[in-house]
Structures are given as structure tokens and as C-alpha cells.
C-alpha positions in Angstrom: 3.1 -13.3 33.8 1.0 -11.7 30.8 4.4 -10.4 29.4 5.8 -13.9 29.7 2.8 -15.8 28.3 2.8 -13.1 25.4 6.8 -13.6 24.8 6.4 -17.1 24.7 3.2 -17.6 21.9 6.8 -15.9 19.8 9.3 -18.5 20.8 6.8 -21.0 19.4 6.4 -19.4 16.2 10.3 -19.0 16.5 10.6 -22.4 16.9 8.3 -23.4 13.9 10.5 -21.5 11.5 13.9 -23.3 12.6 12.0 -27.0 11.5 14.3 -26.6 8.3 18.0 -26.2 10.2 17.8 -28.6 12.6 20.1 -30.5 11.3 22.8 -28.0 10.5 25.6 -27.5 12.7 25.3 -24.6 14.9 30.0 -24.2 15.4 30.6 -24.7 11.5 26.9 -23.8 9.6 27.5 -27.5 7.6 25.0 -30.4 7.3 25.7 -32.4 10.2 25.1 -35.4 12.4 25.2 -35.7 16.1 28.5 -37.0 16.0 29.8 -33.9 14.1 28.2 -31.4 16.1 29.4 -33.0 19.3 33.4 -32.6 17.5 32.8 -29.0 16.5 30.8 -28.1 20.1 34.4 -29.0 22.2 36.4 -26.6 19.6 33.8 -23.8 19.7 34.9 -21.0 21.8 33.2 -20.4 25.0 30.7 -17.2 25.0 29.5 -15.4 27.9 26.1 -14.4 28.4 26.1 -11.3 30.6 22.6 -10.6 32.0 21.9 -7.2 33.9 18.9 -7.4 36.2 17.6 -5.8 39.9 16.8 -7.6 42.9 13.7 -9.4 42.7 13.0 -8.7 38.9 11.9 -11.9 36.6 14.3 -13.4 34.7 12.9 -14.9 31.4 16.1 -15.1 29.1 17.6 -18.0 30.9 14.0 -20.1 30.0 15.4 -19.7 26.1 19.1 -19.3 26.5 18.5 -23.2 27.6 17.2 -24.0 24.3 19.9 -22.3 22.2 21.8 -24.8 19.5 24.9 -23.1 20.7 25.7 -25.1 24.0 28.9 -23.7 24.9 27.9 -20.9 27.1 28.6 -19.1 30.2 25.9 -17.3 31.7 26.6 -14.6 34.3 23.5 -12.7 35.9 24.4 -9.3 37.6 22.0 -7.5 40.1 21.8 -3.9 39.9 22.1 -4.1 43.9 23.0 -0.6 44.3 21.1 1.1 41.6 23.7 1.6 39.8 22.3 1.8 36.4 22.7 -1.0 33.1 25.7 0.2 32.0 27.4 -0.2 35.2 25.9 -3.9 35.7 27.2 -4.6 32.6 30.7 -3.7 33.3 30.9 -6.2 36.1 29.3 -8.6 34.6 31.8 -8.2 31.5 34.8 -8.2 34.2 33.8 -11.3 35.3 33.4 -13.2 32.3 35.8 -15.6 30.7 35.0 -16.4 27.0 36.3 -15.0 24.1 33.0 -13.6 23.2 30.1 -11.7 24.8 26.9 -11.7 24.4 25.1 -9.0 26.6 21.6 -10.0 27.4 18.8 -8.3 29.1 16.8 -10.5 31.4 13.3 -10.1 29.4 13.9 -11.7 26.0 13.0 -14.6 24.4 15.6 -15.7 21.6 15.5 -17.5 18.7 16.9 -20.9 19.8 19.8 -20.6 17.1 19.9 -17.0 17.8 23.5 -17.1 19.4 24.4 -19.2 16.4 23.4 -17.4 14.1 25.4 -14.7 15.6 28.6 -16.6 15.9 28.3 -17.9 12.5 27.7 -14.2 10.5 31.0 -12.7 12.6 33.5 -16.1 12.2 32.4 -15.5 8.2 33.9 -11.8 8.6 37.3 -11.8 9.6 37.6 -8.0 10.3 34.4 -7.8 11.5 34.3 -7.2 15.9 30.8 -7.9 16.6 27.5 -9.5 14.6 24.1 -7.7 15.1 20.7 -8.8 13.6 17.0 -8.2 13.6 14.6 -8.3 16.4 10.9 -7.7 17.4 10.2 -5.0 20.5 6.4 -4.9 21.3 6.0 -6.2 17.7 8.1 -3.9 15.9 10.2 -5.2 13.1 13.9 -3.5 13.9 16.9 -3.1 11.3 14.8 -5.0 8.3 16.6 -3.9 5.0 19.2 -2.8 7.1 22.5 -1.6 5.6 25.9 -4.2 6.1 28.0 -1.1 6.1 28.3 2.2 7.6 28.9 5.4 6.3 32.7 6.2 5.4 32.3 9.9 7.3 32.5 9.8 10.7 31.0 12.4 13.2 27.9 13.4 10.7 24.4 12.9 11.4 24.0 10.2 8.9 26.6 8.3 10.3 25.5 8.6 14.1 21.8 6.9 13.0 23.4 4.5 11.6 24.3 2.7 14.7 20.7 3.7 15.8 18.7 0.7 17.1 21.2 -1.6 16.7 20.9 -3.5 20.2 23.2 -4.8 23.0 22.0 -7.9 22.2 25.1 -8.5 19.8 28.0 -10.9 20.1 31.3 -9.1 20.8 35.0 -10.0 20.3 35.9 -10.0 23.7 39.2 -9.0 22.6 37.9 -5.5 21.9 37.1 -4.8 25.7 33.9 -3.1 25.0 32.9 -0.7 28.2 29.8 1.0 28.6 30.1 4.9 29.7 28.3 4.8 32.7 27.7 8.1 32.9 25.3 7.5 29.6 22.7 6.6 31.4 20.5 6.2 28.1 21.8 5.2 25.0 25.0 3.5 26.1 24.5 0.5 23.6 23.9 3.4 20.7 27.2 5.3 22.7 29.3 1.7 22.9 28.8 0.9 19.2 30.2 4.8 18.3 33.4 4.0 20.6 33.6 1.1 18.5 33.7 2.3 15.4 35.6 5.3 16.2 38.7 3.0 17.7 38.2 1.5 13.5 36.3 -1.9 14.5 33.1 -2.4 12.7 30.4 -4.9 13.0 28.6 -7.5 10.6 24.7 -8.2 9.8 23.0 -10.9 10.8 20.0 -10.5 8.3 18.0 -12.9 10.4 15.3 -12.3 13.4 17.5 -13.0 16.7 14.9 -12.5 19.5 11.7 -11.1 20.5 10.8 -8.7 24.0 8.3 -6.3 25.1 9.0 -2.9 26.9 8.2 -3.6 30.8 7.9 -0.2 32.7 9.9 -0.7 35.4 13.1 -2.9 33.3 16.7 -1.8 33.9 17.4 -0.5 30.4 13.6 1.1 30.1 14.0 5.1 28.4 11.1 7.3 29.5 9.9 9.6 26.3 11.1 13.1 28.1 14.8 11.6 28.5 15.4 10.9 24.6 16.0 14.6 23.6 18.3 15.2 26.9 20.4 11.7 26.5 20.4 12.3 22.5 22.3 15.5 22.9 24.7 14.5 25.2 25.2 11.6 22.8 25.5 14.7 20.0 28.1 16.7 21.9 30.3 13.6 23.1 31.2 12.7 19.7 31.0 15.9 18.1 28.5 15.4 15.7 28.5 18.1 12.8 24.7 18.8 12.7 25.0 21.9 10.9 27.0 19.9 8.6 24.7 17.3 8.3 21.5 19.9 8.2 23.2 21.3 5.2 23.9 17.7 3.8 20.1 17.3 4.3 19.1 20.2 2.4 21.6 19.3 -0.6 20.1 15.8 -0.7 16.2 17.5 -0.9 17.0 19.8 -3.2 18.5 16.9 -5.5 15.3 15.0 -5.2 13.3 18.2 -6.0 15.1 18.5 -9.1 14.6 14.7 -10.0 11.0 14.8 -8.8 10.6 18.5 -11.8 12.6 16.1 -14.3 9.5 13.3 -13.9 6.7 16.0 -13.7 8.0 17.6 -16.5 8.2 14.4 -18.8 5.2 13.6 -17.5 3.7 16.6 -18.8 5.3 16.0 -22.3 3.8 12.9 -22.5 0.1 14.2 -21.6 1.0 17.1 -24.2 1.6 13.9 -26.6 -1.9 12.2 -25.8 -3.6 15.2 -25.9 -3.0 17.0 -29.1 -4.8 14.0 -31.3 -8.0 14.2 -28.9 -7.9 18.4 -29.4 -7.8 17.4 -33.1 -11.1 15.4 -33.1 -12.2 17.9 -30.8 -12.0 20.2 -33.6 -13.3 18.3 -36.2 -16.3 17.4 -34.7 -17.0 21.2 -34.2 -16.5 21.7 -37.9 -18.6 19.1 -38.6 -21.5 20.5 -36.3 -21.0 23.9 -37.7 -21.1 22.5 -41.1 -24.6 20.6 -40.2 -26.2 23.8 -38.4 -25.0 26.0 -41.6 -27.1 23.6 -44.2 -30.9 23.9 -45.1 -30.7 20.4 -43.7 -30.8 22.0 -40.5 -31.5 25.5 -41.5 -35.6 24.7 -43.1 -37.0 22.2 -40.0 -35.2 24.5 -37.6 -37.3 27.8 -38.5 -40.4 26.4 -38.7 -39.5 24.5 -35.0 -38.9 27.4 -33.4 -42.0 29.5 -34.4 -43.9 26.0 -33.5 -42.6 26.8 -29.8 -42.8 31.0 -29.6 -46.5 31.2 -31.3 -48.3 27.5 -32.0 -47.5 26.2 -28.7 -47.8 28.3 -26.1 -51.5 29.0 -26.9 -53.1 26.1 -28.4 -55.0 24.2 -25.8 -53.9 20.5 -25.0 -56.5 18.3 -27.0 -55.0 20.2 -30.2 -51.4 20.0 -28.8 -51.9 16.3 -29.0 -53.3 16.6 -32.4 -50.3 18.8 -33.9 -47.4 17.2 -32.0 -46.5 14.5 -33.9 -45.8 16.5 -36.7 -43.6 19.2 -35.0 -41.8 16.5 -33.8 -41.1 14.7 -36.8 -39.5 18.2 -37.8 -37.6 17.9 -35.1 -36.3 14.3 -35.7 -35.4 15.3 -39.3 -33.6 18.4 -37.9 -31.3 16.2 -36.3 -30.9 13.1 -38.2 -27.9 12.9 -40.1 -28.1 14.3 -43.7 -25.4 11.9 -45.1 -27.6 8.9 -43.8 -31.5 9.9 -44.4 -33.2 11.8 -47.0 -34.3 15.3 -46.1 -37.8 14.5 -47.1 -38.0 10.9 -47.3 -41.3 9.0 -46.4 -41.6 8.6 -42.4 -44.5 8.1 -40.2 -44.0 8.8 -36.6 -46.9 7.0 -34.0 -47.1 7.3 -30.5 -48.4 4.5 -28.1 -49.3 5.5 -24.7 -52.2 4.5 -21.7 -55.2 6.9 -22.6 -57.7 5.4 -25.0 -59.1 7.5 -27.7 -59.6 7.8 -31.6 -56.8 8.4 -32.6 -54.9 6.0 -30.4 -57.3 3.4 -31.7 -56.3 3.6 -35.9 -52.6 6.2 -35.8 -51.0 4.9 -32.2 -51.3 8.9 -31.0 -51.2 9.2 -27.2 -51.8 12.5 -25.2 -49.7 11.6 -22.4 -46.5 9.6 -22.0 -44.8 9.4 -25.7 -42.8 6.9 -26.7 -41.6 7.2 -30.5 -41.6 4.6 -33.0 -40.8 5.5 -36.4 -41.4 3.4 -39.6 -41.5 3.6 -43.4 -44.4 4.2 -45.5 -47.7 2.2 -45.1 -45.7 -0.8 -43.3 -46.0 1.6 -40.3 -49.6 2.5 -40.2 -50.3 -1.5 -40.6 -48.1 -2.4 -38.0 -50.3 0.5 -35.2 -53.4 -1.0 -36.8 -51.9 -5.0 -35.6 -51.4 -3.6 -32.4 -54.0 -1.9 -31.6 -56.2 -4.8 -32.2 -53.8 -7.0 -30.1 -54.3 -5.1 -27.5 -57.8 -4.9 -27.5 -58.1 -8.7 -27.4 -55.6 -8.3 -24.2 -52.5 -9.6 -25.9 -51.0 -6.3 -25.0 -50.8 -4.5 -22.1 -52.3 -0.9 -22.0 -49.3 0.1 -20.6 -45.9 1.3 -22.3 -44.9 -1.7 -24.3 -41.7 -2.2 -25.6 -41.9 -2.6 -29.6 -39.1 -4.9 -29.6 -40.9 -7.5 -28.0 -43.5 -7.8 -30.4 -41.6 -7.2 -33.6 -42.4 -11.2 -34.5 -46.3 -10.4 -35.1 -44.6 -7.9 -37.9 -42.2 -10.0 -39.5 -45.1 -12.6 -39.5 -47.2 -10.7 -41.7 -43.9 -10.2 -43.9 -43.3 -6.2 -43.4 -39.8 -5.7 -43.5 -39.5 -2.9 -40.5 -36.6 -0.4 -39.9 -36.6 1.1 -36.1 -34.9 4.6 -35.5 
């Protein structure tokens, strides 16, 4: 009952999608009235639906084969009453029937309601064409989507054997083709019956639409346990001689053609990074000249020297009162070590202050902190004003004692009429 409930939630989304064709003519494919699809239902050719099934199994099928658009059917249902197998229930079932088409059915499907239509329509528009085949769902599974219309041209290779892999029993047949099932196939013999076919020179036509929708049920007539597929697959092999060593080889000669097409792109590809590369190695190259150019100049040279015997014999042995004292300067020799030349003068006018938490003397008149420096360089006297305005806005509490960010107070300079240049 779960597998029926299940089966059924995808005959109403089935139905849903049909909303659109209702009104066209499931004999001819034409917009139609009643009145012409009552004409063209008493010239349509009867088909016969040929179910297999065993004693006591459910039979779901016939619930939607009663809602197909295509009225004119036959429907046979054969028990499996001696365990016969599918293929065998199929054979008398097909012996029986009467209509000049067949549609073999298993009895757990539920079908598109203009599934045998759709069908009928594809093979009438094919003349040469002895059976129509389409897409289905098997425990939601989308089977044959893209699927090719025509098979390969060389029979007996492995390409042309998978070809007819998947396509199901659920097909309308020509009855006039006789199809039999081998029954001593006893998996595979829809994949077997649609190599006989094509091997006598019938083919079939695709149906690109979705046909019908099942679920695998452990104990169904046509179920395939997983250890059976290699045993049934080579017996399938060796009945119709398939050349696999052929078709191995085939397989190689098709890799080693995408390898080659797969070098072709790599190595284009690596042209084209070659391309995007060689202007960035350039600049590379220039900005190394340009750095060896600025390390080479008494720009650099002058503030570098006396920097480096700041840190091997100043620094390591002055206590840190004096540190805080002699660090401003050393690190305005610093700053004018790596400014750029081009931009600043070498020994233009600069002041460098520090504004930090600890309170002291000469925190209170030069902004010098011992602790925490943030720098914030200006030119000439405008620079010592500005420390002087805020360090008295700060002692009235307009400041905080803490890190300040000059940006935010630059207004109380431009108020005074400084004109102020931050580095």
C-alpha cells in the first residue's frame, strides 16, 4: 500500500502537467473537439496491453491504464502460474492478443494518462520505425533523458549493445514484427528483445516525453538481484557476439583522442598565462630597480647609518626614561629614510609628536609619550601649536586621555587658521 500511495502522489503531478493537451486528439495529435476525437477513436487501431503478473500479486497498472486518452485498448493480464519466468508470461500473453500493436506492461506502473498516446503518435510519425520508446522514472530515477533517436551504424560492438540499455518493455510494438522474448534470458530479455530487433533491421523511434513512473518491489516478476547482472550481462555478451576487445580498443582510441584535445587546451592555456605574465614580471623588475636605485642614494644611504648605530650601541644600553627622550628623533630618521626622495625634501622642516596615556612634562608642551606611540607629523611651528591646543583640550576633558584619533579633531586646527599636512 506504501508503494501504491507513493506511485500515485506521481500520477497527480503527471496529471498536472497534461492540463495544456487536453484538448488535443490523442489518434491524430490535432486540436480537437469531442466530436472529432470520437471519429478518429473508431479508426484507431486496437492495442494490446499485455500485463505479466503471479498469483496473488497487486495489480496497479490497470488503476491508470483506465485513465489513458487512448481508449482503444485490449488489456490481457497473464499469471506466472507455474513460475515460469516474465519472459515466458509475456509470450502468452502476446499469443493471445489481437491488436495490431503491443504494449507490454508490468503490473506496478503508473502511466502518464496520454502515455500510450504519446507512444502511438511518435511511431505513426516514423514510417520505418517498429516500435516507440520514451522516458520514465524507476524509484525516482530519470531514464533515457538526452537520449540519442538513433543507434549506432556498427552492430555487435560494445557501444552499440548499450545503446539499447535501459530502454524498457514498456514500448509500443508493431505487432507485425512478432516480437518473442528468449525465455531462456531470464534477465535482460527486454535489453535481449530490442537486439533481435535491430539485428532482423527494424529500429525504434524516441518518445522524448516522461511515459510512466514505478518503484522496484522485491519480490516483482521482472525484479534483477545485483549478483545476477554480471552472469545475465555475459550471456547477453556471448549471444550476440559482442566484439569487446574490439570495443576495449575503440575505448582506448577514443581516450587517447580526448587526452590529446585535453594537452591542446592546457597548452593554450599556458600560452595565454605566459601572455598575462610577462607585463607583471616587467613591473616586477622595475620596481626592484627602483628600490635598488633608492637604497643606493645618500637619500637612503646618510639616515640609514646613523639608524643602525642608534640600534647596535644607543639603544641597547640607555635606560627607558632617556629612550623616551631620544626616540623621537631616531625615528624621524627613520621616516625620512623611507619617505620618498622625489616627493619630500631630504632635510626639510618636520616635527614628529607623540600622544599617548602617561602624563608627564613633556607630554604636557611636545605631545611625547613613553608608552603606546602613535605618530603625527606636521610642518614647522603649526605643529608644536597644534600639541600645545590639545594638550590644553584635554586637560579641560575635551579629550580623552586615551589614544585619540587626530582626524577627529582637526576642526579646532583649521579654526585657528593653521593650514595642516598629515603623513
Amino acid at each position: 500500500m506504501k508503494n501504491e500511495l507513493g506511485l500515485r502522489s506521481n500520477l497527480s503531478s503527471a496529471k498536472i502537467k497534461i492540463k495544456n493537451e487536453d484538448r488535443r486528439c490523442p489518434y491524430c495529435g490535432k486540436e480537437a473537439d469531442e466530436k472529432h476525437i470520437r471519429k478518429c477513436e473508431k479508426r484507431s487501431p486496437l492495442v494490446s496491453v499485455v500485463i505479466p503478473s503471479r498469483v496473488g500479486e497487486e495489480i496497479i497498472s490497470t488503476e491508470t491504464l483506465k485513465t489513458q486518452t487512448y481508449k482503444n485498448l485490449e488489456i490481457i493480464i497473464e499469471y506466472d502460474e507455474k513460475q515460469e519466468g516474465a519472459s515466458a508470461t509475456r509470450n502468452r500473453g502476446a499469443a493471445k492478443a489481437k491488436g495490431g500493436y503491443l504494449f507490454f506492461c508490468d503490473n506496478d506502473l503508473v502511466l502518464r494518462p496520454t502515455c500510450i498516446s504519446d507512444l502511438y503518435l511518435a511511431l505513426r510519425s516514423d514510417p520505418e520505425a517498429k516500435w516507440s520508446f520514451g522516458k520514465f522514472y524507476i524509484d525516482g530515477n530519470l531514464f533515457n533523458e538526452n537520449k540519442d533517436p538513433f543507434p549506432p551504424e556498427r552492430k555487435g560492438t560494445i557501444e552499440w549493445m548499450y545503446y539499447f540499455h535501459g530502454m524498457s518493455t514498456m514500448s509500443l510494438i508493431d505487432a507485425s514484427v512478432k516480437p518473442h522474448f528468449d525465455e531462456k534470458m531470464k534477465r535482460f530479455n527486454d535489453w535481449d528483445l530490442w537486439l533481435i530487433l535491430n539485428e532482423k533491421g527494424y529500429r525504434g523511434v524516441f518518445c522524448d516525453k516522461v511515459l510512466f513512473t514505478t518503484e522496484n518491489r522485491r519480490t516483482g516478476i521482472s525484479k534483477i538481484s545485483s549478483e545476477d547482472i554480471k552472469k545475465w550481462k555475459m550471456k547477453l555478451i556471448e549471444k550476440h557476439q559482442i566484439d569487446v576487445v574490439g570495443g576495449i580498443e575503440e575505448l582506448y582510441g577514443v581516450i587517447a583522442q580526448k587526452n590529446e584535445e585535453l594537452q591542446k587546451k592546457a597548452d593554450r592555456c599556458k600560452y595565454e598565462i605566459d601572455e598575462a605574465v610577462v607585463p607583471l614580471k616587467e613591473e616586477l623588475k622595475r620596481k626592484e630597480r627602483e628600490i635598488l636605485e633608492i637604497k643606493s642614494s645618500l637619500h637612503w644611504l646618510i639616515p640609514n647609518y646613523f639608524y643602525k648605530r642608534y640600534k647596535k650601541y644607543i639603544k641597547p644600553y640607555i635606560p627607558r626614561f632617556a629612550y623616551t627622550i631620544f626616540k623621537p628623533f631616531f625615528m624621524f630618521l627613520n621616516n625620512l629614510r623611507n619617505s620618498n626622495s622625489e616627493k619630500e625634501p631630504l632635510f626639510g622642516p618636520r616635527i614628529t609628536f607623540y600622544v599617548g596615556k602617561t602624563k608627564g612634562f613633556f607630554q604636557k608642551w611636545y605631545g611625547l609619550s613613553r608608552m603606546g606611540f602613535e605618530e603625527l607629523r606636521f610642518n614647522g611651528w603649526e605643529g608644536l601649536l597644534f600639541a600645545y591646543r590639545r594638550h590644553m583640550k584635554k586637560k579641560r576633558g575635551e579629550i580623552p586621555v586615551d589614544y585619540a584619533r587626530v582626524d577627529d579633531y582637526m576642526p579646532g586646527l583649521v579654526s585657528i587658521g593653521f593650514d595642516k599636512t598629515v603623513h
